[in-house]
C-alpha positions in Angstrom: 35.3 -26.6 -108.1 36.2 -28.1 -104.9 37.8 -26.3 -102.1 38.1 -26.8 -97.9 37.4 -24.5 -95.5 38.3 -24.6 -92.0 34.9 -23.5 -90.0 34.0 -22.8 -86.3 32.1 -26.0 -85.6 29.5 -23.7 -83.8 29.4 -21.6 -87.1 29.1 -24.9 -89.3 26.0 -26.5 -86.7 24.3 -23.1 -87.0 25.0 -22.8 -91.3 23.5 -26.7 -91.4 20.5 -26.0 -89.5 20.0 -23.0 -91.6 20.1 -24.6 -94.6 18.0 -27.6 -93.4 15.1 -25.4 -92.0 15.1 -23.4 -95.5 15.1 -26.3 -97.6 18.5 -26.0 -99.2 22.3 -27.4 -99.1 24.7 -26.2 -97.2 26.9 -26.1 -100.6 23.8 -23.3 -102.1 24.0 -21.5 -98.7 27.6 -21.0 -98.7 27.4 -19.8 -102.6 24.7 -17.6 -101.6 26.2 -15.9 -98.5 29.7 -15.3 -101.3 27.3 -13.8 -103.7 26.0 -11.3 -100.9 29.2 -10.4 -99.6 31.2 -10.3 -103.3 28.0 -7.9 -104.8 27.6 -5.7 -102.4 29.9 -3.4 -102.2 30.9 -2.2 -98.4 29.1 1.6 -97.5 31.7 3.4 -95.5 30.2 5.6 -93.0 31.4 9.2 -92.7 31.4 10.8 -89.5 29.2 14.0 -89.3 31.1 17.5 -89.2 30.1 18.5 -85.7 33.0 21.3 -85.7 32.2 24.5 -83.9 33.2 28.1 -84.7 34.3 29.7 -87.7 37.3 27.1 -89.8 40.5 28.4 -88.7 38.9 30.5 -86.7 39.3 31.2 -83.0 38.1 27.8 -81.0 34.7 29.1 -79.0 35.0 26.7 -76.7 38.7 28.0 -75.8 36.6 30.8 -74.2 35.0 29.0 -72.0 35.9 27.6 -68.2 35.4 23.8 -68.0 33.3 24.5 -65.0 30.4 26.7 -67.4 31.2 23.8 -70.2 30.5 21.1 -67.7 26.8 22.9 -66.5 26.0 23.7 -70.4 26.2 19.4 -71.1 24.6 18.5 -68.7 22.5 21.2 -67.2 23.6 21.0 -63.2 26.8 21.2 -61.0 28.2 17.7 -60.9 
């Protein structure tokens, strides 16, 4: 099936090249790049639980004075 595509012409000079260096069209490389992207489903990342204190408990860090929070980061008295 045919089809246009607008392209960055930077994009376009680099996917040409490509294709010339490995030997293909740029037709297959465009296919090939669609297969990746269609196949492979997305991972989403999940951020790491870096809560502190008991859930619904008291906050810990409630407790302490920005000052002794400050030194306990980064171990001085900036």
């Amino acid at each position: 099936m045919k089809t246009t595509v607008e392209i960055q012409d930077q994009l376009l000079r680099q996917a040409k090249s490509k294709a010339k260096r490995g030997g293909t069209t740029l037709r297959a490389l465009i296919e090939d790049g669609l297969r990746r992207v269609l196949e492979d489903p997305v991972e989403s990342y999940e951020l790491p639980d870096r809560s502190v204190g008991e859930p619904g408990g008291e906050n810990p860090l409630e407790l302490v004075s920005w000052q002794d929070l400050r030194r306990e980061i980064y171990g001085d008295d900036r």
